[in-house]
N, C-alpha and C positions, 0 to 999 in steps of 0.2 A: 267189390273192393277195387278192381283192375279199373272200373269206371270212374271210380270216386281217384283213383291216380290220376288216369289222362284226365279227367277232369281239371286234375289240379298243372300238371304237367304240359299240358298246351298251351293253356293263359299265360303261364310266367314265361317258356320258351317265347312265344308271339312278343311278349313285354319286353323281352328281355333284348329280344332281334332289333325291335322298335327303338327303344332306347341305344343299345348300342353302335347300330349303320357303321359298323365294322365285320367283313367276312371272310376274315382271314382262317386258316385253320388254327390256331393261336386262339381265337379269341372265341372262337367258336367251342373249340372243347370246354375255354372256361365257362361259358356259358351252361353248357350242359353241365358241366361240375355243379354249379352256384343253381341251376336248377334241381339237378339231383340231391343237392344236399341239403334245401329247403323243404323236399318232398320229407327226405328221410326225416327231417325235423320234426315235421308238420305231423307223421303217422307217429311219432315218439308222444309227442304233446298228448294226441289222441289216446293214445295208451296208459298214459298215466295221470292226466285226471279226467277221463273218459266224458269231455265237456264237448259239444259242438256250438259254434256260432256262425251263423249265416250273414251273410252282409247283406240287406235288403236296402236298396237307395232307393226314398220314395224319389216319385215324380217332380214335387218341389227340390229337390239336389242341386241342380243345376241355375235353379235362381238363386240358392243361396248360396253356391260358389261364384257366383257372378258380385252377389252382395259384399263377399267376405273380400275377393278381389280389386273392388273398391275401395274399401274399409283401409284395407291392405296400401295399396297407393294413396292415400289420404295420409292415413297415417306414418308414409314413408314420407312424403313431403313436411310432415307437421317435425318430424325428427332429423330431417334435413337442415331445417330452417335451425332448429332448435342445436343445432351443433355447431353450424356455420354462421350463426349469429354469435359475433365476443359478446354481448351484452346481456344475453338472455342466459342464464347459469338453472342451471337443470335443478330442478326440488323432487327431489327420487321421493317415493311412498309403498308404501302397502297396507294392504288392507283384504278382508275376506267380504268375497262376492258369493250372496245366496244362490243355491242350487236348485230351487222350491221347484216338485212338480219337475224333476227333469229325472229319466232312468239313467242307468249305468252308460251305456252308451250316448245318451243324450249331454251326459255330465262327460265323457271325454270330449265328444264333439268341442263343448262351449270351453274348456281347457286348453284344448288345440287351436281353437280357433285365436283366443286370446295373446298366445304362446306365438301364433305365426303374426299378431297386427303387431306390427314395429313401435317398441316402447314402451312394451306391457309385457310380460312375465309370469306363468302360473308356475308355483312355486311349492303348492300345495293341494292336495284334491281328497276330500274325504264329503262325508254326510254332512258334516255343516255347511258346506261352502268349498271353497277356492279360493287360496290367498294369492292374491295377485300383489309386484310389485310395478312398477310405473315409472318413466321418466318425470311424469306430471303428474301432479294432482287432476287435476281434468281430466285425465284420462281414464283417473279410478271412479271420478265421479259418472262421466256416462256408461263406466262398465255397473255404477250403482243404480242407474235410470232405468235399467233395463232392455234396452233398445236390441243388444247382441242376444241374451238370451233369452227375449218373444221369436228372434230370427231360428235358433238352435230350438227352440219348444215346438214352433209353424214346422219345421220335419220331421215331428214326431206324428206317429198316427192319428187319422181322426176319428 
């Protein structure tokens, strides 16, 4: 148990150090507070519905944060345009985007992923699908083509 703490207790201290580049004694105690109180959280979960999940990031990860972060600037440009144009008046939509052949994890991935392209909105998430809504129509179209969720299905095991 004492190993599965620092296990958990030195990655977020290290993240936590990382992200804040403040080392003040102020800000350092918080630190350990907001560490220790993620712990205590984390062993509470454990204990009450006695579930564990491991994060295993395959190999492909990193091309597809590389994809989504494109996707991501594509689409902040295409919503840039679309708001600083007077002419072009937004046609908001939704619709549900199939899941098929994706696990549980797989099916948040392509929700988060949807959630972070600018202009698109997952709104729903169950076994049918994902109801996404959208600045544009096009946008719910190529989330229907399939293109982002071959990319979220490719990190899934082979």
């Amino acid at each position: 148990m004492t190993r599965r703490v620092l296990g958990l207790v030195l990655p977020l201290a290290v993240f936590w150090l990382l992200l804040s580049g403040h080392y003040t004694v102020l800000l350092l105690g918080f630190g350990v507070l907001s560490v220790l109180m993620v712990v205590v959280i984390m062993r509470r979960m454990d204990v009450v519905d006695g579930t564990r999940f491991r994060v295993r990031l395959p190999l492909r990860a990193p091309l597809y944060a590389g994809w989504l972060a494109w996707q991501i600037v594509v689409s902040s440009a295409v919503v840039l345009r679309q708001v600083w144009t007077p002419r072009l008046s937004p046609r908001p939509a939704v619709c549900r985007t199939p899941v098929n052949g994706l696990s549980e994890v797989g099916t948040v991935a392509y929700a988060n992923s949807i959630t972070l392209t600018p202009g698109t909105l997952s709104m729903q998430v169950d076994e049918a699908g994902i109801e996404v809504h959208a600045l544009r129509r096009a946008d719910l179209d190529a989330l229907q083509s399939g293109g982002m969720l071959d990319h979220v299905r490719d990190l899934g095991p082979r």
